[in-house]
C-alpha positions as CSV (number, residue, x, y, z in Angstrom):
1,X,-69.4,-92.8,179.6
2,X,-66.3,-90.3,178.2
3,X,-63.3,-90.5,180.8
4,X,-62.1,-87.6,182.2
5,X,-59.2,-86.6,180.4
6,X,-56.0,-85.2,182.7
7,X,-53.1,-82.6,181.3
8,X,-49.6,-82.8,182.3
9,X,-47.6,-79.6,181.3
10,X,-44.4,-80.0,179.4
11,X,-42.4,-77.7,177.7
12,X,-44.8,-75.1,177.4
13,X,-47.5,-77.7,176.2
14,X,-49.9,-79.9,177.5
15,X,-50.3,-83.5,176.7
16,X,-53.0,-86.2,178.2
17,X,-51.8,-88.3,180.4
18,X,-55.3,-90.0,181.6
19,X,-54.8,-93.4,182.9
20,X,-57.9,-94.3,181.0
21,X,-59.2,-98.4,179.8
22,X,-57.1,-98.4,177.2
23,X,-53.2,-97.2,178.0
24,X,-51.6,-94.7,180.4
25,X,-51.1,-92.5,179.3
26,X,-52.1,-92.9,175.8
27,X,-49.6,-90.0,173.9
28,X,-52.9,-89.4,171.7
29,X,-53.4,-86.0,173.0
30,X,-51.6,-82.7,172.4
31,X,-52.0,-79.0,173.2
32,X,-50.8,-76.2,172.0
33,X,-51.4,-72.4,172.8
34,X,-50.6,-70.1,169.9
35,X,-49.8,-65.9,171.1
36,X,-47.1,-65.7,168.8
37,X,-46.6,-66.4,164.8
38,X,-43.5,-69.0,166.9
39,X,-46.0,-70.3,168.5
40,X,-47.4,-72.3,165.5
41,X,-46.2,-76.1,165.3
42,X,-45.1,-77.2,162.1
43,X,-47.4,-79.6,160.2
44,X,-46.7,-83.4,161.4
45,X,-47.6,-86.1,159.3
46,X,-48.4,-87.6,162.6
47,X,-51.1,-84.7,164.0
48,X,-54.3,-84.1,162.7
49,X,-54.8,-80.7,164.5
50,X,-58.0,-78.8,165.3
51,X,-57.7,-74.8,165.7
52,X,-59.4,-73.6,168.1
53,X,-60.5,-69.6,168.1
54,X,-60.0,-68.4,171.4
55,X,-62.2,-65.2,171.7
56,X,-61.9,-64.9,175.5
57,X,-59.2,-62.0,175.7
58,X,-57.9,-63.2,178.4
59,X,-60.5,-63.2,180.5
60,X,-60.6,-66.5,183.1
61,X,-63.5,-68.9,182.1
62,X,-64.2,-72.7,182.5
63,X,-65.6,-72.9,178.5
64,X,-62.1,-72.9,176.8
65,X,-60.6,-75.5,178.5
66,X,-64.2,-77.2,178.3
67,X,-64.0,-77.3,174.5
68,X,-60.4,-79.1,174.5
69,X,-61.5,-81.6,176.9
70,X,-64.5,-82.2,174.4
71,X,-61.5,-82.9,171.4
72,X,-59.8,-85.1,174.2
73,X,-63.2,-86.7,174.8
74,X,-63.6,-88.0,171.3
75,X,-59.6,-88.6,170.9
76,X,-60.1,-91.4,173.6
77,X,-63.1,-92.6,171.6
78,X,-60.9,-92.9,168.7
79,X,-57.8,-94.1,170.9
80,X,-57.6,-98.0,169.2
81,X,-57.5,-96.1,165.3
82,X,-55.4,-93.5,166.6
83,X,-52.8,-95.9,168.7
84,X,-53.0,-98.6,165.4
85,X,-52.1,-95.6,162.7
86,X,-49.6,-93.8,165.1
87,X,-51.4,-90.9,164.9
88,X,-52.4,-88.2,167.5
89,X,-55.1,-85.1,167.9
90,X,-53.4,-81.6,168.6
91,X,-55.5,-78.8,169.6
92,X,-53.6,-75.8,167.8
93,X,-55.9,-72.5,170.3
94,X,-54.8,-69.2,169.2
95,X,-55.2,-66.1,171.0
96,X,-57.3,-64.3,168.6
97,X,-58.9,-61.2,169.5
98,X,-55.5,-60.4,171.8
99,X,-52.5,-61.5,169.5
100,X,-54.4,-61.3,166.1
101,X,-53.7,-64.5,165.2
102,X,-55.9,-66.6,163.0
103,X,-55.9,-70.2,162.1
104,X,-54.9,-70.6,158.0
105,X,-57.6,-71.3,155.9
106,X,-58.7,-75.1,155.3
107,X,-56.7,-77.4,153.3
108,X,-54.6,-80.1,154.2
109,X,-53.7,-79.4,157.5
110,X,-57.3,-77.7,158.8
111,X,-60.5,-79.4,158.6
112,X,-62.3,-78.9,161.7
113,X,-62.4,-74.9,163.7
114,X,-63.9,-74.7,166.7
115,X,-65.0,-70.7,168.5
116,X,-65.4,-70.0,171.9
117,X,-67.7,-67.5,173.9
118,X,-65.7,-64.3,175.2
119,X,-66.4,-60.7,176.9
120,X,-67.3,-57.7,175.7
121,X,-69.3,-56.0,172.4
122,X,-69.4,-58.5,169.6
123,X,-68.2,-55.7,167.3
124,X,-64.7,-55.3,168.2
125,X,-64.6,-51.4,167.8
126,X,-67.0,-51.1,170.6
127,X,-64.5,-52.4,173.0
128,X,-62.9,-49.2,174.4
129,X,-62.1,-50.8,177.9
130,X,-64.6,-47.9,179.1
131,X,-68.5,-48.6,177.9
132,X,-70.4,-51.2,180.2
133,X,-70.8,-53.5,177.4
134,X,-66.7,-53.2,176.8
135,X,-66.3,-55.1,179.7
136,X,-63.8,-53.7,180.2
137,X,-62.2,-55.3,177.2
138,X,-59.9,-52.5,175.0
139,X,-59.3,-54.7,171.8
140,X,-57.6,-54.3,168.2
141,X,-60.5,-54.7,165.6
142,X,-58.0,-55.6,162.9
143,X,-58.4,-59.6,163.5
144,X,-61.8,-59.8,162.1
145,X,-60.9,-59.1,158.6
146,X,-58.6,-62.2,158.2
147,X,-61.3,-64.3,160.7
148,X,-63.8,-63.3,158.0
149,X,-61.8,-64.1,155.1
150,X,-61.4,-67.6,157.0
151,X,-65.5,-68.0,157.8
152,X,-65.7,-67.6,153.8
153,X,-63.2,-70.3,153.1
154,X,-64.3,-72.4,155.7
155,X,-68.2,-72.0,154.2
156,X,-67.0,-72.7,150.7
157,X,-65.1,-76.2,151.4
158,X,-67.2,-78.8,151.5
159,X,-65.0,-80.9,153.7
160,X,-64.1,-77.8,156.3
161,X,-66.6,-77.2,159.8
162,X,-66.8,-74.7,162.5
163,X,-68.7,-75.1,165.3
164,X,-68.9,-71.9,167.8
165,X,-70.8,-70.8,171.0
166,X,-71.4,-67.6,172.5
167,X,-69.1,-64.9,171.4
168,X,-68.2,-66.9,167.9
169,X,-71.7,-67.0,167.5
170,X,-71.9,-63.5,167.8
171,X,-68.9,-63.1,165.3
172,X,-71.0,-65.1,162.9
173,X,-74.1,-63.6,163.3
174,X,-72.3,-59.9,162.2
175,X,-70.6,-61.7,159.5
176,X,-73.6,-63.8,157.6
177,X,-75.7,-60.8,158.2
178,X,-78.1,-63.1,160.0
179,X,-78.5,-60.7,162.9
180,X,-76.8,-58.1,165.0
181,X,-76.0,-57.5,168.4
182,X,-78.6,-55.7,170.8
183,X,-77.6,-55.2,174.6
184,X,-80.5,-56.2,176.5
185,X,-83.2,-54.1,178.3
186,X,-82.6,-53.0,182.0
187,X,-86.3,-55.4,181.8
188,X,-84.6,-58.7,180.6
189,X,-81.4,-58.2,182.4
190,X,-78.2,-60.3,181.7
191,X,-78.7,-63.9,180.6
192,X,-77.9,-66.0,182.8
193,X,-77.9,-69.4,184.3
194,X,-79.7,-72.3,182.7
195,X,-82.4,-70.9,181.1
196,X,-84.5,-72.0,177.9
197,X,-84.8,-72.1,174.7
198,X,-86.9,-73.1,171.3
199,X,-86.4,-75.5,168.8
200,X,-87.7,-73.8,165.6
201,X,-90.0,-75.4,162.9
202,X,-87.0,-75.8,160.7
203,X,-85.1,-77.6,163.1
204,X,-88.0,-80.2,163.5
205,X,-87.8,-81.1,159.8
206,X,-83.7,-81.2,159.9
207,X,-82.3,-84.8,159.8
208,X,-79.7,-84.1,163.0
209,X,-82.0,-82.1,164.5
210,X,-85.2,-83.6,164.3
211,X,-84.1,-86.3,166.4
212,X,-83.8,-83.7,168.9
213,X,-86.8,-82.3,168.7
214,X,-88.4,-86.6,168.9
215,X,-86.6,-85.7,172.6
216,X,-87.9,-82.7,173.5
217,X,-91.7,-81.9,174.7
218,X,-93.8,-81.6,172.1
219,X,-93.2,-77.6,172.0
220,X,-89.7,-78.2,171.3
221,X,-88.3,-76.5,174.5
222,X,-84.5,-77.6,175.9
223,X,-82.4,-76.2,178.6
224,X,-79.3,-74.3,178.1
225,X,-76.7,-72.5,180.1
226,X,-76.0,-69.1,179.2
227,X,-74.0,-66.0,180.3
228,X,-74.1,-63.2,178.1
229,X,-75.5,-59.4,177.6
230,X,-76.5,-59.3,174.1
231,X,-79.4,-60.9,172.0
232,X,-78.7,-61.4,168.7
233,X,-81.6,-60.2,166.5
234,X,-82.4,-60.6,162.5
235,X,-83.1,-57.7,160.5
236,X,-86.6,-56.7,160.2
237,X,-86.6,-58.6,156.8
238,X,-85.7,-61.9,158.2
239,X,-82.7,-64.1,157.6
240,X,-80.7,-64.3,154.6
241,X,-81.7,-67.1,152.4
242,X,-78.7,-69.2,153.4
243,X,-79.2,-69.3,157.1
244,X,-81.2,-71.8,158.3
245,X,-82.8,-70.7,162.0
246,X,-82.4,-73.6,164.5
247,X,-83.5,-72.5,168.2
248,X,-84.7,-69.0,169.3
249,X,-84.9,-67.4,173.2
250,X,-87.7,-68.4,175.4
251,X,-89.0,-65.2,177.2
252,X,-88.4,-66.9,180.5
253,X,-89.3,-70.6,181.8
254,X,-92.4,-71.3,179.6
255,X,-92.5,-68.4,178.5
256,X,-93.0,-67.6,174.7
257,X,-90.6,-67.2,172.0
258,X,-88.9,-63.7,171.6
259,X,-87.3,-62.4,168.8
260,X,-83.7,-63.1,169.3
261,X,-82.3,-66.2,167.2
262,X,-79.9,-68.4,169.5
263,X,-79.0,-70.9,167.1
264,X,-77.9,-70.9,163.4
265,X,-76.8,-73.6,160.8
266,X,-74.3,-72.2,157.8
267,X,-73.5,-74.7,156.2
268,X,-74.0,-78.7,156.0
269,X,-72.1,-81.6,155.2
270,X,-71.9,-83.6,151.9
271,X,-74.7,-86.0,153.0
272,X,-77.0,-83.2,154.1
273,X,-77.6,-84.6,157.3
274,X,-75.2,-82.9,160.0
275,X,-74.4,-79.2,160.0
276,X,-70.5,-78.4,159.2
277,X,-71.0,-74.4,160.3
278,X,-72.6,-73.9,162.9
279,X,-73.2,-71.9,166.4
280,X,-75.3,-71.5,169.1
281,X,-75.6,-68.5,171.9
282,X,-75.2,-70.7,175.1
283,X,-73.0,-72.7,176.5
284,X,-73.1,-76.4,175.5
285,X,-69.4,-77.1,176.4
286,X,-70.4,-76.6,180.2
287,X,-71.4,-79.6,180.8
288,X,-71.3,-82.7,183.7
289,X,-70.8,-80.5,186.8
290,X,-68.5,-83.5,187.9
291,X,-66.0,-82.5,185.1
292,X,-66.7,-78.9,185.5
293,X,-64.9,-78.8,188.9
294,X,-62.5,-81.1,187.8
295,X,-61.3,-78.4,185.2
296,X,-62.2,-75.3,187.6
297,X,-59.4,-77.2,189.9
298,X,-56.9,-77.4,187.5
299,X,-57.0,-74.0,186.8
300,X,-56.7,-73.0,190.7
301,X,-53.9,-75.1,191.1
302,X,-52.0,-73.9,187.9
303,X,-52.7,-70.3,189.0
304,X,-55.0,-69.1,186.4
305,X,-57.6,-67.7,188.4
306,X,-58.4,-66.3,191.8
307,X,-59.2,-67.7,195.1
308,X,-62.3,-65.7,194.8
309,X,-63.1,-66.5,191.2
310,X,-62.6,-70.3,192.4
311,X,-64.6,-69.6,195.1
312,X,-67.4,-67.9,193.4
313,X,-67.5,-70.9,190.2
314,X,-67.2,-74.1,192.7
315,X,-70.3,-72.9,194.7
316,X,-72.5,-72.5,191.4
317,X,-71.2,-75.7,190.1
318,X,-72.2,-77.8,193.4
319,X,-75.1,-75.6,194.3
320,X,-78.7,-77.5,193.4
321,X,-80.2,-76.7,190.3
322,X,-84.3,-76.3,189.5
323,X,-85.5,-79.5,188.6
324,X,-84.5,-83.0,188.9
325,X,-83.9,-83.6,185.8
326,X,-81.9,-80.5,184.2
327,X,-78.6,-82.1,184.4
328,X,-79.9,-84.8,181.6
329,X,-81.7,-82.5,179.9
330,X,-78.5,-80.4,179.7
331,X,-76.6,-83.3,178.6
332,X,-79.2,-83.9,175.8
333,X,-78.6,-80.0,174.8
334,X,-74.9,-80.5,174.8
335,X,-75.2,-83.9,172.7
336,X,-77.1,-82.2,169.7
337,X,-75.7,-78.9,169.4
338,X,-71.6,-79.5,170.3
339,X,-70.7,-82.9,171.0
340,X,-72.1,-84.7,168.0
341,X,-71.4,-82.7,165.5
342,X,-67.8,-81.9,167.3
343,X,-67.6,-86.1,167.1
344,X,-69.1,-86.3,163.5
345,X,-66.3,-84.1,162.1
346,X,-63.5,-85.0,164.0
347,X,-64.1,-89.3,163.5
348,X,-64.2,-87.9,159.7
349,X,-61.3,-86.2,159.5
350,X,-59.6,-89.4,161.7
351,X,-60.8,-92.1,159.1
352,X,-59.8,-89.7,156.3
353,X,-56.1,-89.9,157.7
354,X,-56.1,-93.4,158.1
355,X,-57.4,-94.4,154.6
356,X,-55.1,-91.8,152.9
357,X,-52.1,-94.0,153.8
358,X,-53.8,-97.2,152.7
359,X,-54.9,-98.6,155.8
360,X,-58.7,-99.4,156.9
361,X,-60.3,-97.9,159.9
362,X,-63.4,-99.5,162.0
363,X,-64.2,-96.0,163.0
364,X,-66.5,-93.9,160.6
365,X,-68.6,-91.0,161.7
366,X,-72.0,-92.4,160.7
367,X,-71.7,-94.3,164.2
368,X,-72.3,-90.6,165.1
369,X,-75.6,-90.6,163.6
């Protein structure tokens, strides 16, 4: 079982300081929060950093700080490679949809980009602070020219990734021109809560996710948590040829498939078996309820969020849930469609490191697999 990985705030940053099997703390870990161009830590020879597209405007949520505790996660995995090559993780998270910051494109500093969910329209010149779907959100579209111009590059490197949820996956969506936002009815109401979804045919015959599917009952159904306004449909002449459909909504528990896509793979890596771009439309970063307060009370005691917003979160988290076993069925979601691919990429990039200065590694992302 992953430890749960603890911040301590220095100069502006965070670092983890988990007293963990290994070492306390372990000086693996870094954080970083990027507003400002100043912001930006110069490349280290010692860092292999992960940018992280922050598309939450602000707004207080638990899925942010959800995805860096994922990186942590897999740093501590990695901690023996990591402590034996002097080498640490930084998560690089830049305020994009606020400061207009986006991560450079992949090279020698970026491999892996992880997006996270976020308020409002998923087409930034909706967002007049006014409109229902705005959110309240009154944003500066020009950010999602250079995120584009990124999405390209990242597509077109065979050694690059990007895994996204929610909002990113909106952002994608518009971009492949695999489906475009539609606010749902008055009928279908917000979606929210843990809900369901559909494995598609495609997904069945995929080498990752097939072994999902060997999981799953045999109609291919798995349980998500999702919190957002929009379904994201493909155009009445289906998917462009180079999106590959992974998992569409389930009109309610049981109920049949309906016509908005929730998960799409982009792009795959070099041995063909684990996607390298891909998102999904719920929320596999919230995950272990334990962990989930643990990180809601962080927040509460650094001041991020209200009593009431505390309040509010902490009674959902420990409330019961529908069945007995939707907590491991959640986990099971959160394994295929995040945290394996997440570990795939990142134990990649780590081993990569580590044999560029002439040194062998026991770690290797196959172990993944």
């Amino acid at each position: 079982m992953p430890f749960a990985c603890t911040f301590k705030q220095q100069h502006g940053r965070q670092f983890c300081v988990t007293d963990c099997p290994a070492s306390a703390p372990c000086g693996i870990f870094e954080y970083v929060r990027v507003e400002r161009p100043e912001d930006i830590p110069a490349p280290d020879p010692a860092a292999i950093d992960v940018p992280l597209l922050d598309m939450n405007h602000g707004w207080p949520n638990l899925g942010h700080d959800s995805l860096v505790h994922a990186v942590m996660d897999a740093a501590c995995e990695s901690i023996e490679t990591l402590e034996d090559a002097e080498l640490r993780i930084r998560v690089l998270s830049y305020d994009v949809r606020r400061s207009g910051l986006v991560p450079e494109i992949p090279g020698e500093r970026f491999s892996l980009y992880l997006g996270t969910g976020g308020p409002g329209h998923i087409d930034p010149r909706r967002n007049d602070g006014e409109a229902t779907e705005a959110q309240g959100v009154r944003e500066d579209p020009t950010w999602e020219t250079p995120a584009y111009r990124l999405f390209d590059a990242i597509r077109e490197n065979e050694d690059a990734a990007l895994l996204g949820v929610c909002h990113t996956f909106g952002i994608l969506c518009r971009w492949s021109g695999a489906a475009q936002p539609v606010l749902r009815s008055a009928q279908k109401g917000k979606c929210t809560g843990v809900l369901e979804n559909v494995l598609s045919d495609p997904a069945r015959e995929h080498p990752w996710f097939g072994h999902f599917a060997s999981q799953l009952d045999e109609d291919g159904r798995l349980r998500v948590v999702e919190n957002r306004l929009f379904d994201l449909v493909p155009p009445e002449t289906g998917l462009p040829a180079d999106v590959l459909p992974i998992g569409w909504e389930a009109l309610g528990i049981g109920g049949p498939r309906g016509d908005a896509v929730t998960m799409i793979e982009l792009a795959r890596d070099r041995t063909g078996v684990m996607p390298r771009v891909f998102a999904v439309n719920h929320h596999p970063e919230i995950v272990d309820r334990y962990r989930q307060v643990m990180i809601l009370s962080q927040k509460r005691e650094r001041g991020e969020v209200s009593e009431e917003w505390y309040r509010e979160r902490l009674e959902i988290l420990t409330g019961s849930l529908p069945d007995e076993d939707v907590d491991q069925r959640l986990h099971l979601t959160s394994d295929f469609t995040l945290l394996g691919p997440l570990r795939f990429h990142l134990f990649r990039q780590i081993r990569g490191r580590v044999e560029s200065r002439g040194r062998w590694t026991g770690l290797h992302e196959s172990r993944v697999l």
